[in-house]
N, C-alpha and C positions, 0 to 999 in steps of 0.2 A: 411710403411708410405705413399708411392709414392702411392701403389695401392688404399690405404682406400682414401686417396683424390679426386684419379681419378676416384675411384667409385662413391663417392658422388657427382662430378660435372656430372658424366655421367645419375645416375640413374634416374633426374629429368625427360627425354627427352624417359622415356619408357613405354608402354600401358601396367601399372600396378595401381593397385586401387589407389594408393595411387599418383598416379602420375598429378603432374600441371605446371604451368612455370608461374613466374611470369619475369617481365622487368622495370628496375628502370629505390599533387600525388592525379591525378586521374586515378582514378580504369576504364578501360574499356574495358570490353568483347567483342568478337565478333561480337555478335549483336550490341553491341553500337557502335562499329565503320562502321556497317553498316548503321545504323539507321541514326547516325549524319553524315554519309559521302553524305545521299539524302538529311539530311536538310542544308546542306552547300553548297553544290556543285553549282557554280554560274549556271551551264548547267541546273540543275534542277528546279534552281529558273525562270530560263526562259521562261522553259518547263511550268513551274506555272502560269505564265502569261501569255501564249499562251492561257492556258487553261480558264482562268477567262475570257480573250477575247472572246472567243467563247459563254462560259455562257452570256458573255453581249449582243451579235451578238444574241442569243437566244432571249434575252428582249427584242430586239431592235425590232421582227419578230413582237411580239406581237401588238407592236404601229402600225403596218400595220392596226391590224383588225381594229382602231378607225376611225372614218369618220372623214375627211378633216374638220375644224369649221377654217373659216375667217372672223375675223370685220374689220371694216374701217369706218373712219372720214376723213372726206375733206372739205376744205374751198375754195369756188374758185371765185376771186373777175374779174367781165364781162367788157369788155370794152365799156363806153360810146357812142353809133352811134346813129348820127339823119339823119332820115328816110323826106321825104315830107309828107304832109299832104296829106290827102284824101279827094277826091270832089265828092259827091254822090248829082248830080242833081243839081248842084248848090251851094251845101250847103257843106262847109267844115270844116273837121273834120280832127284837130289836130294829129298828128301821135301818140305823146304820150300819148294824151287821150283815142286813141284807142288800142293802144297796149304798155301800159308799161312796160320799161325796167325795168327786176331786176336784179340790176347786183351784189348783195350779194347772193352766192349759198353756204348754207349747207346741207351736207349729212351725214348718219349714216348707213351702212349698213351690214349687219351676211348673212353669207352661210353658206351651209352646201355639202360636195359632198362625195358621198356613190360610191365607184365601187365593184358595183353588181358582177360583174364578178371575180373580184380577190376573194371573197367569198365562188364563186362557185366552182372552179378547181385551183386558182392561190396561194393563201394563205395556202391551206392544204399541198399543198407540197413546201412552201416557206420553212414552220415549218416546216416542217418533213426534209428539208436539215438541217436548220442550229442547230435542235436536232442532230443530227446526225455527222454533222461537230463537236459538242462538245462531243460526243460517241466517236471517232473517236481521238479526243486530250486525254480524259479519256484514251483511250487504249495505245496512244503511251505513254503518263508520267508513265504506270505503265512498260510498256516494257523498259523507259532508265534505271527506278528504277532499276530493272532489273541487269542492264546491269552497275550501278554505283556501286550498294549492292556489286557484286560480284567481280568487280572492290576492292571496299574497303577492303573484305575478303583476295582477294590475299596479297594485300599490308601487311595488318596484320600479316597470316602468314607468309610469307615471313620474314617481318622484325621479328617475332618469333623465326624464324628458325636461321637467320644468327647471333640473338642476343644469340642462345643456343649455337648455332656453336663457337663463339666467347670467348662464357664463359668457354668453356671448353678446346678451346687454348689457351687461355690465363694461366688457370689453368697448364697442361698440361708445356706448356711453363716456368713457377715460378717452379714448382716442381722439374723439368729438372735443373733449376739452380742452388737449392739448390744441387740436389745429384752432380751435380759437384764440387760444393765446397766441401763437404764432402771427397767428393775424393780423392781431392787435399788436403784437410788436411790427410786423412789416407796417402797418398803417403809423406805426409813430414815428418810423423810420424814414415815412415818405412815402412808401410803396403804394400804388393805385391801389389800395385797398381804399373801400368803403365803409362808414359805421356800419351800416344797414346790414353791409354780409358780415361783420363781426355779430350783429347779433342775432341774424338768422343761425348763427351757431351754436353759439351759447344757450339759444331755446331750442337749437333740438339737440344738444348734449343733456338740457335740463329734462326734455321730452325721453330721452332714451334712458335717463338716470331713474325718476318717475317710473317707467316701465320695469325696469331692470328691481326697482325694490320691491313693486307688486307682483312679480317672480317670483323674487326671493323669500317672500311670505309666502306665497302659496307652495313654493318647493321645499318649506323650511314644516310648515304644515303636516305635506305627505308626508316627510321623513322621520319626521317622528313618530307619526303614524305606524311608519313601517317599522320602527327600532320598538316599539313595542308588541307590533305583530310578533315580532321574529325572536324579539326580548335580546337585543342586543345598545349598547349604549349610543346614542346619537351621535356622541362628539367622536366614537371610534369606528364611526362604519365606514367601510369603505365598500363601495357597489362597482362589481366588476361583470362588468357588459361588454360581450361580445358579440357583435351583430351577426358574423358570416355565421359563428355555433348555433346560434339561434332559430335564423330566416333562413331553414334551409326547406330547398322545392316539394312539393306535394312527391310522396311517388307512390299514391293510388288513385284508381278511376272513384267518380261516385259510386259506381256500384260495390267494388271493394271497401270503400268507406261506410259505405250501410252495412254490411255485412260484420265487420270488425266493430260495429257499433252494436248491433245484436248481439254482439258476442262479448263486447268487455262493459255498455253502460250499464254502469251499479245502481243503478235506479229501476231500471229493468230488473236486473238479479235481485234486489232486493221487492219489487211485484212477483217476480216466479219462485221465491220461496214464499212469502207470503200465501198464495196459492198453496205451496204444498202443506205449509203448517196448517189452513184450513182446510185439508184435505184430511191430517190428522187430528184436525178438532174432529169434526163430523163421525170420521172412526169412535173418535172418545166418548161422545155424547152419544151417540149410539151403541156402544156398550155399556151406558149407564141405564137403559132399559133391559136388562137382561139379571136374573135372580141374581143372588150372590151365593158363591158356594165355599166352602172352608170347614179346616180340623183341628181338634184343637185338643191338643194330649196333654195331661196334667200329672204330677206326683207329690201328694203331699207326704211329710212325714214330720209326725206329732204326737205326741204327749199330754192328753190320752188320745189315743187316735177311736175317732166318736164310730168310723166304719166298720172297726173290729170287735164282736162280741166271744166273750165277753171284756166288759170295759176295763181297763188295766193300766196302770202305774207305772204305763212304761213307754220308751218309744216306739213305735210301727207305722211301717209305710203301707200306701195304696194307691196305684196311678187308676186314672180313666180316659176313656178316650171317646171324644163327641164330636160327631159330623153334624153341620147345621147347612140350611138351606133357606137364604131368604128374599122375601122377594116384596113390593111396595107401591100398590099402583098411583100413590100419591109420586114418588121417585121416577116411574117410569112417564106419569105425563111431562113432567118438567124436564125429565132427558129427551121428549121427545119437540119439547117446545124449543129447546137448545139446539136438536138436531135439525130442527128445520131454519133456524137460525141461523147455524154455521152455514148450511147449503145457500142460502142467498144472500149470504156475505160473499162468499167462494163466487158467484155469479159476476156481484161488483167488483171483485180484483181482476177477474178476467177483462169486466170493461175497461176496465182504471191501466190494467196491462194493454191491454188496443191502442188508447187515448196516448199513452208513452210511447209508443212503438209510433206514433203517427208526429210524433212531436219530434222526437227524434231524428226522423226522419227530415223534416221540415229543417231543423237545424246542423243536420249535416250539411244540406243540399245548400242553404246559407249561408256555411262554413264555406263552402269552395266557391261561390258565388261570392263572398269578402273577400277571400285570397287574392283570385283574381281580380279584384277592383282593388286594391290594398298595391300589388305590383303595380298597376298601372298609375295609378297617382304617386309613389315612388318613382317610378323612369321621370313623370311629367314633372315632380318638383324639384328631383338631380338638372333635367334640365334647366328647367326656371332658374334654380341656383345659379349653375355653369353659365349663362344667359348675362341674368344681374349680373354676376362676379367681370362679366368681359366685357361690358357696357359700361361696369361703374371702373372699370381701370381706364378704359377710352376715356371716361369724362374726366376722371383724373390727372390724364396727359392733357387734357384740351383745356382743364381748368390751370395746370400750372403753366403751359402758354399763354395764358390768357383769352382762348378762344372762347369760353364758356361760364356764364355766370358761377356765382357763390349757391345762388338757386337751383340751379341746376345739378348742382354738384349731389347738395344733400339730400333731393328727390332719388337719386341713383344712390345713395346711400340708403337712403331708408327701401328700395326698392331691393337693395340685395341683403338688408339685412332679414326684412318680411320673406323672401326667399328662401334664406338659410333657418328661420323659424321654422318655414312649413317644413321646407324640407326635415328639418328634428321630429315636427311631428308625423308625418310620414312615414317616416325611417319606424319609429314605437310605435304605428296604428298596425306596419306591416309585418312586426313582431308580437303585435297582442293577435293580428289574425292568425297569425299562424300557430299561436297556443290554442285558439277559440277551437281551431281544426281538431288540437289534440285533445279537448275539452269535450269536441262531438261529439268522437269516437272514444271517449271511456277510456284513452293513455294519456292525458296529463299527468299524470302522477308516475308514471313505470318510465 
């Protein structure tokens, strides 16, 4: 009876077709507690509006290209002065007759200012930064992705693990206490039972019970942990774990795995935009040494209009039109302190881009070197398991003949249940490697 129990709390946790684990109700896989641990995660939502800011900062380049348009109205009431008259020969002549005050002034005036220059060299690499600035936010949100996804995978299995760990001490633990009682009835019964093997029982039912609740804390721990990663409620999760979906075989060489890592890690893409954007810095600051050129056409039209003689009491317009040219050798040192600035920044990204590419590297090559080691300790502790499991049923038959101590017995218990432990962990070290692989190579998350 002990071992059919223990089997069936065990065989859940082993890479056999039939094998899955569930955890007491929403249903979530893997990937769903990857997927909702990026749409929750406050870090990510951040990272999201860092990212929309940049797209705006984009928009905003655009309003550059538009030419400068200013209108204006003005009212401007003159103060009353009197002047002497004028005496031409004799004859004189009124000061106000001659030149009347008008002291109500309105005006209405539109411009328009165009720089030429920003057109020329100043705007194409304004654009081309702050595209790039938002290349640049694209690559880093996809590298925290990254870096959350796989985050949330841990937590999962993990809490997976401790919740299988758990169910099977516990199990383990209740079984334990019934064959003590048993026991202890056969011993009151008369049966060659001894106290001694009634209470080597009972301490390692208390031993397995002890185990089974510092489990159950630490699985009760991550699970919370993860229901707020994932923002779903703890008493309704349910975690659904499929081993074969999961642990499925490598099917590239290392060197196809370096390659697809060059190609999809976002940490990289986010170094070779970075590069480009300080490509279009150096542009920009390098067109900040160069004069400025610009036009700027105007039309006013006012009351009295002061351009037109003679002066009159009435409305008239008059446009102008002025090209200016300027230039500042205060402006061109400091664009060219900037310019040599961007360029040895641009240097460091290139190293910074090496040092990743080498790192990279390093952890792919690690990735399949865990794989491989990750397999092999899975067959070794399926066997171990199947081993215990076939030893502790022999001692089971040899204990209920009476060939074999009560000591004996629960040594071969706690032997297959340490077994079945490892084997759980095992089973989740050789599912977290095989995401680490996807984690290498830049598809975790696709």
């Amino acid at each position: 009876m002990f071992t059919a129990t223990l089997m069936a709390m065990f065989c859940f946790a082993l890479p056999a077709e039939e094998i899955a684990a569930t955890i007491s109700s929403t249903d979530i896989t893997l990937r769903d507690a990857m997927m909702r641990a990026l749409a929750h995660a406050p870090e990510m939502q951040r990272i999201q509006s860092d990212t929309d800011r940049t797209r705006a900062q984009d928009g905003r380049v655009f309003m550059v290209y538009t030419p400068r348009f200013d209108f204006r109205a003005n009212y401007t009431r003159w103060e009353h002065k009197t002047f002497p008259d004028l005496n031409f020969g004799g004859v004189t002549v009124p000061s106000e007759s001659a030149f009347p005050q008008l002291l109500n002034n309105y005006g209405l005036s539109a411009s328009i200012d165009i720089m030429l220059s920003d057109y020329l060299w100043k705007m194409p690499s304004l654009h081309a930064l702050a595209k790039q600035s938002h290349r640049v936010q694209l690559a880093r949100a996809r590298a925290e992705a990254e870096k959350y996804a796989w985050l949330a995978a841990q937590t999962y299995l993990t809490t997976l693990r401790d919740a299988s760990a758990t169910e099977v001490t516990e199990a383990a633990a209740a079984t334990l206490k019934q064959r003590a009682e048993r026991m202890k009835a056969l011993q009151s019964a008369g049966e060659d039972v001894t106290e001694a093997d009634v209470m080597r029982l009972k301490a390692e039912a208390a031993r397995a019970d002890a185990q089974a609740a510092q489990m159950r804390g630490q699985m009760q721990s991550e699970r919370l942990r993860l229901a707020y990663m994932i923002d779903v409620s703890p008493e309704n999760m349910k975690l659904v774990f499929d081993v074969n979906e999961i642990a499925q075989p490598l099917i590239m060489t290392v060197e196809e795995a370096l390659l697809a890592a060059e190609k999809e890690r976002a940490e990289l893409h986010m170094l070779e935009e970075q590069a480009a954007k300080q490509d279009a810095q150096i542009k920009y600051s390098f067109s900040q040494m160069f004069p400025t050129l610009s036009v700027k056409g105007q039309y006013d039209y006012s009351n009295p209009n002061l351009r037109i003689l003679p002066i009159q009491d009435k409305f008239q317009g008059v446009w102008q039109v002025q090209a200016r040219a300027e230039w500042s050798p205060n402006d061109t040192v400091r664009a060219n302190t900037e310019w040599n600035d961007a360029k040895i920044a641009k240097t460091g990204i290139y190293a910074d881009i090496q040092a990743i590419r080498n790192a990279i590297a390093i952890e792919v090559r690690s990735a399949f070197t865990s794989w491989e080691a990750a397999q092999r300790m899975s067959s070794a502790a399926m066997a171990q398991w199947e081993a215990a499991g076939r030893a502790f049923r022999d001692l089971e038959r040899l204990f209920a003949a009476g060939s074999v101590p009560a000591q004996q017995l629960l040594d071969g218990e706690l032997a297959f249940r340490q077994a079945a432990l490892a084997r759980i962990d095992a089973a989740v070290s050789l599912h977290l490697t095989r995401l680490q692989f996807d984690k290498s190579i830049g598809r975790l998350t696709k």
